[in-house]
N, C-alpha and C positions, 0 to 999 in steps of 0.2 A: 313969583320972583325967579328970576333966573339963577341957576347954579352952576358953579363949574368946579370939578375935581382938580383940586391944587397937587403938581408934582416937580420937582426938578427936573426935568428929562435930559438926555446924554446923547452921545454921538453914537452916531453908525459905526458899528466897527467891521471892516472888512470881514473878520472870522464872525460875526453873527449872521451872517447871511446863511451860512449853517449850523453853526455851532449854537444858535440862539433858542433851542426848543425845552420846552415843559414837558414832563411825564408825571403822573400823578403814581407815588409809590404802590399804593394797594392792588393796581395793576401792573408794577416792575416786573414780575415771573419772566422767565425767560418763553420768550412765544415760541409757538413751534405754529408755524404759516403753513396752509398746502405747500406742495413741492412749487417752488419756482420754477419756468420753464427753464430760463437762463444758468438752473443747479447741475445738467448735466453738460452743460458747455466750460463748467467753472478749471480753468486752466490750474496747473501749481503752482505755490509758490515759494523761494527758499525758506532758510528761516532767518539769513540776513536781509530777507525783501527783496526786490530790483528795483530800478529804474526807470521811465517810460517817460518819455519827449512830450511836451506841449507842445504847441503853437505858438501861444503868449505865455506873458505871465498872467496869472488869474487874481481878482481882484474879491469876486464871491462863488462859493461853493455852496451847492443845495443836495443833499441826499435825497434821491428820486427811486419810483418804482420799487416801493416797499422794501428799500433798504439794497437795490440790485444795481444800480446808478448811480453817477454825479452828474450835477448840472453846472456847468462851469461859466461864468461872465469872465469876461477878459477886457486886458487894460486897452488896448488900442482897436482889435478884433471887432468889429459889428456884427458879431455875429454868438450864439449859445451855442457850447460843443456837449454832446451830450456822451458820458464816458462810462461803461459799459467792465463794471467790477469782475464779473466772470473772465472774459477772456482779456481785459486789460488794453482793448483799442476803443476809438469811438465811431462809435456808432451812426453819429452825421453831425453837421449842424443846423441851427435854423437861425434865417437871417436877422439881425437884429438892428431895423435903420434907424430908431429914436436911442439914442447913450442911453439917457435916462429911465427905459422900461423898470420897471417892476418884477420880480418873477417869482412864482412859490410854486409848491412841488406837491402833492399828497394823491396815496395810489399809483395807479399810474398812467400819472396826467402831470403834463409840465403847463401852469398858464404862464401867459405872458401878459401885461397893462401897458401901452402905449399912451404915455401923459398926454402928448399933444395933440392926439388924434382920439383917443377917449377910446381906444379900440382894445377889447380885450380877446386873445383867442387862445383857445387850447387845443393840447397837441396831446399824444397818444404817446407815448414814451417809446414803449417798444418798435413802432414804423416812425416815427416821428411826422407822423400824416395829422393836419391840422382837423380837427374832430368839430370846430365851433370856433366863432367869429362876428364880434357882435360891436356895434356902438354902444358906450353906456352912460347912459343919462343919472350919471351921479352926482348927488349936492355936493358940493365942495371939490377939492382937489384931492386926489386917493393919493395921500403919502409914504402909507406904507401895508403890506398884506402879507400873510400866512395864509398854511392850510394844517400843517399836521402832516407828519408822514402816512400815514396809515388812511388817512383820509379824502377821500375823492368825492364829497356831496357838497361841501361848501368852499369859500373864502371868508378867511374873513379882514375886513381891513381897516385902519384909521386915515379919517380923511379930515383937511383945513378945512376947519370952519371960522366963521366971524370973521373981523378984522387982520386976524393974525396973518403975517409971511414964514413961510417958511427959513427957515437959518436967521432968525428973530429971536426975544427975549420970550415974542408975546403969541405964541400958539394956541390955539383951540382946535379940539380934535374930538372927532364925532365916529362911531363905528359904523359900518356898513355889511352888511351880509349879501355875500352874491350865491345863489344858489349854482348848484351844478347837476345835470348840463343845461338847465333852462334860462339861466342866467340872471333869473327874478334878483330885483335887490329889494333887502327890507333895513329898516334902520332898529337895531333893537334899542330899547330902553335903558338908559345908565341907574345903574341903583347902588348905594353903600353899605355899609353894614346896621347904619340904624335904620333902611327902607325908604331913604332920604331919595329923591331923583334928582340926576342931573342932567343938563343940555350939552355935554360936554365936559372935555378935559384940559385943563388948563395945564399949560407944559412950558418950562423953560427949555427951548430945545437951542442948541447953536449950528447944529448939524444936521442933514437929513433921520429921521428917526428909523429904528429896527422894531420889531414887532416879531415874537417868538412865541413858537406853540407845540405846546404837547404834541404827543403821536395821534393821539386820539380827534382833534383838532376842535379840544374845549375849552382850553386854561390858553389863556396868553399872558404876555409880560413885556412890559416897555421897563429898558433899560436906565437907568442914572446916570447922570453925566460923570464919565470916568474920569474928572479930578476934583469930583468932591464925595465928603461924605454924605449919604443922603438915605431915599427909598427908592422902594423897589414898584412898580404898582402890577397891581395881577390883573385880569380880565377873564370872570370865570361865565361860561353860558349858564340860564339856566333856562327851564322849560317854561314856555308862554312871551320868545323872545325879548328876554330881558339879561342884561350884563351886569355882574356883580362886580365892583373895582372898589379893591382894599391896597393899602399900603405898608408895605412891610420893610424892615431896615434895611438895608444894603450897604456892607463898611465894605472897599474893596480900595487894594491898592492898583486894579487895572480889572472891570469887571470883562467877564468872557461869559461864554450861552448859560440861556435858565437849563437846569435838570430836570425841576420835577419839583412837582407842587408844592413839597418839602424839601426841597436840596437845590442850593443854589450854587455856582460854580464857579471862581474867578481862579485867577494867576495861580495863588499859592496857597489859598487855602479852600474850603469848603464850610458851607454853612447850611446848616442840619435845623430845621423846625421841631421841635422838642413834643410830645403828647400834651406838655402842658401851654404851647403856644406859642412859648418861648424861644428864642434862633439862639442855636449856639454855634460858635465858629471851631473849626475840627480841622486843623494841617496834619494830613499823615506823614511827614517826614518831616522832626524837628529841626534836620537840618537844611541847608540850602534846598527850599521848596523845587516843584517841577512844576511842571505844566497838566490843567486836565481836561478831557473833553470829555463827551456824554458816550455813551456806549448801546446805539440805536439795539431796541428790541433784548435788551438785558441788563439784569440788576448792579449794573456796575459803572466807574470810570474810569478813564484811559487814561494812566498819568506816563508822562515823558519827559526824559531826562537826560543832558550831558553836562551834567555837575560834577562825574569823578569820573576815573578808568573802574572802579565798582558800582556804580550806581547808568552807566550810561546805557541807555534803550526804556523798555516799557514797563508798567505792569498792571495789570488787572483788577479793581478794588474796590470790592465786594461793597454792596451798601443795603445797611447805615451804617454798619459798624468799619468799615474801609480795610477789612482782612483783605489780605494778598490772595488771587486766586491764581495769578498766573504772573510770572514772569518771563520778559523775552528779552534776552540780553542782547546788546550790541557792543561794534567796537567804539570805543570814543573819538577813533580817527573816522569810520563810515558816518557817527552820527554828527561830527562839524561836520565834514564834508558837505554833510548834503545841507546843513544851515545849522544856525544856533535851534535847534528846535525848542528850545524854551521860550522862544521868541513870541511877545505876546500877538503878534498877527499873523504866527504861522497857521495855515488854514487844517485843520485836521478831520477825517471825516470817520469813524469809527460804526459798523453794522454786524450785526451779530446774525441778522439775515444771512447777509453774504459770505459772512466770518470775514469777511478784509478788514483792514483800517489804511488809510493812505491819507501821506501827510506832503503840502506845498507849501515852501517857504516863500517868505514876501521878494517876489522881483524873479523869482525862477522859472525859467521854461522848463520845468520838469515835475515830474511826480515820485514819491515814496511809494509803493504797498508791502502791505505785511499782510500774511495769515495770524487773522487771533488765534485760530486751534481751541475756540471754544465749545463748538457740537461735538469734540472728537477727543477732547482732554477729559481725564478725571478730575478736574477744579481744583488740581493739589488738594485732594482729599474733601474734599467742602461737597454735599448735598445743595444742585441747582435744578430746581424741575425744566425739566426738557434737555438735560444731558445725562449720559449712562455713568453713572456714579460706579466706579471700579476698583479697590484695594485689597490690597494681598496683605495677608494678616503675617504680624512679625512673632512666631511661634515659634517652641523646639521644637525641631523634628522628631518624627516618631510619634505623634500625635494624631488623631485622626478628632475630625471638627463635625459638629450639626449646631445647626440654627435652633435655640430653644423660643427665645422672644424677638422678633423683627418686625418692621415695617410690612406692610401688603406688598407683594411681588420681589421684596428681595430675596437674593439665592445664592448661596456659598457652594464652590466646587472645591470638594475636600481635596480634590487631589493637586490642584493648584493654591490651594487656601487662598482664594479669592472673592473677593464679595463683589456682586455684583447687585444693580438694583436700577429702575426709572423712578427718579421723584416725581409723584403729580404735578400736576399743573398749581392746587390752592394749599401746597404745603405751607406749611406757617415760616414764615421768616423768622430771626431770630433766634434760636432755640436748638439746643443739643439733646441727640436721638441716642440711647443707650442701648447699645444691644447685643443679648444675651448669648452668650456661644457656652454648647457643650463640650467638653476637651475629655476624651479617653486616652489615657497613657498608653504604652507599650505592654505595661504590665496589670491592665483593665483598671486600674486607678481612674477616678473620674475628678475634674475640677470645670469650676466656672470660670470663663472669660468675658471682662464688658467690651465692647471699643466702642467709641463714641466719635460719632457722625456731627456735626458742626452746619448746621442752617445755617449762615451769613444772609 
């Protein structure tokens, strides 16, 4: 008997073209990548950001080249410009004669899907020299595809099947795996959580659909139709080519990209999957919400804001627990200026790679960036592995300090009473580091001092 996974499915929203990806928590740690070549070309930048001219206005943005690029589609333009976060020009473009392509990004390799022509090629990011160029003989019609940032072995994608039309009630969608670079397609197997198979996915779509994935490029997620209440469906791989699709809540009053296998991310608030299964929903600011985006290659997200002359620019936010790690303030007149940024289709791309974040508001020929200052900040006091954890201890003078109990490799310079310290890589999240200082007075008096280190 044939099966099909029943979903609501939602629209395409211009900002999911990037903003649409999965991370699964238990690998959030902040990565530390070999050196990028593009790290010593990396230009400055102030700390009210600048400016930089498009071509057009852009319609979708793709984070490229392990977090070192964007990939820009544009409204009128036939053509991808590929923009280049270090020095803040682009780098070229490549032609784009079908409107309708396709495009996803993982490693660093831009593909391209030409619907009409069935022609899929891939391009090399850094020369932008076409690497691969193939007809492909796939069932159905390829509606929509991902990779993963980090990922350059596969695609993967959902394609029409059965009767259904696209921008229909009555969709059926079937996955596809394209390998890379050999281009092999296999079809993997739908399965549920009671071991149930399906033929497909049965979707109410009205829109062309979005398909979002992890870094990894394991976990994907098709989105809900952003004016109802509904679910969420995930699409997780596993080994022996089979697709696991579960369906989990999604209440959102305008939904924006998945986070992460546990964390899902709309307008204003955030929604956290519990140890015990359960989603609970979490607004870090009970008042007038911001805006958030994912924050590629670290344990956080990007909220933005011009809801007061106090609250207007960024800030940093730690997860699960959403502590402030960083704030970057603006002025309320640079942050209208450059648009409502709370705007739910402004496109935002945030990389902890590059340390940029840059933000295009809808119908603009221009660009935002900012430096995060996250490899090079102490985290406002917070322990994140792969940044140099720094604080100057607030003591009388006349004291002289030694480390009794610490962590492995931390070191206090008594003469600047500062601590210094690298978190590992598989520190535990969560969890506060107590640690022990020996304090000798002026007058050989001794006393104990704790301070305490904050895991977010």
């Amino acid at each position: 008997m044939t099966r099909s996974f029943q979903t609501p499915v939602m629209s395409m929203l211009p900002v999911a073209a990037f903003t649409g990806f999965l991370l699964m928590l238990h690998s959030q740690a902040m990565a530390e990548p070999p050196p990028h070549p593009l790290k010593a070309q990396q230009i400055s930048v102030p700390p009210e950001g600048f400016e930089t001219a498009l071509p057009d206005a852009v319609t979708r943005l793709h984070l490229a080249d392990n977090g070192w690029r964007l990939v820009m589609q544009f409204a009128t333009l036939d053509k991808v410009g590929v923009f280049n976060l270090a020095t803040a020009t682009f780098d070229g473009f490549i032609d784009l004669p079908e409107p309708r392509s396709l495009i996803a990004t993982g490693g660093s390799v831009i593909v391209i899907f030409r619907p009409d022509s069935r022609v899929l090629e891939v391009y090399e990011t850094s020369s932008l020299r076409k690497i691969k160029s193939a007809r492909l003989n796939i069932r159905g019609s390829l509606q929509t595809m991902a990779m993963g940032l980090k990922n350059a072995r596969e695609i993967t994608g959902l394609c029409m099947a059965g009767s259904g039309i696209a921008g229909t009630t009555n969709v059926q969608l079937s996955p596809v795996v394209i390998q890379l670079p050999t281009l092999e397609l296999s079809y993997p197997e739908l399965i549920d959580e009671n071991q149930q198979t399906h033929d497909f996915i049965h979707t109410s779509a009205f829109e062309p659909l979005g398909l979002n994935m992890d870094e990894s490029g394991k976990v994907a997620a098709i989105q809900t139709d952003r004016h109802n209440t509904s679910h969420l469906t995930l699409l997780r791989h596993l080994p022996g080519g089979k697709i696991l699709i579960t369906k989990e809540p999604y209440q959102a009053d305008f939904p924006e990209p998945i986070l992460g296998g546990q964390i899902i991310v709309t307008k204003g608030h955030l929604l956290l999957q519990q140890p015990d299964g359960e989603w609970l929903w979490k607004r870090p600011s009970e008042s007038s919400p911001g805006n958030y985006s994912r924050i590629f290659g670290y344990s956080a997200v990007l909220e933005r804001s011009d809801r007061g002359v106090n609250h207007a620019g960024f800030r940093v936010l730690a997860l699960p627990h959403l502590t402030t790690l960083k704030s970057i303030k603006q002025s309320l007149e640079s942050m209208r200026a450059f648009a409502t940024v709370t705007s739910d289709v402004t496109l935002t791309a945030a990389s902890a790679y590059s340390d940029r974040f840059a933000c295009i508001a809808p119908g603009k020929r221009s660009m935002r960036i900012w430096e995060l200052g996250l490899r090079e900040s102490a985290s406002d006091g917070h322990a994140i592995p792969g940044i140099l954890f720094k604080r100057t201890l607030a003591l009388p003078a006349g004291m002289s300090a030694k480390l009794e109990s610490a962590p492995k490799g931390m070191k206090l310079d008594s003469s600047s009473m500062t601590l210094e310290w690298e978190p590992p890589p598989d520190l535990a999240k969560g969890k506060v580091i107590k640690v022990i200082i020996l304090l000798t007075k002026s007058d050989g008096g001794k006393e104990y001092h704790i301070e305490e280190i904050v895991v977010p």
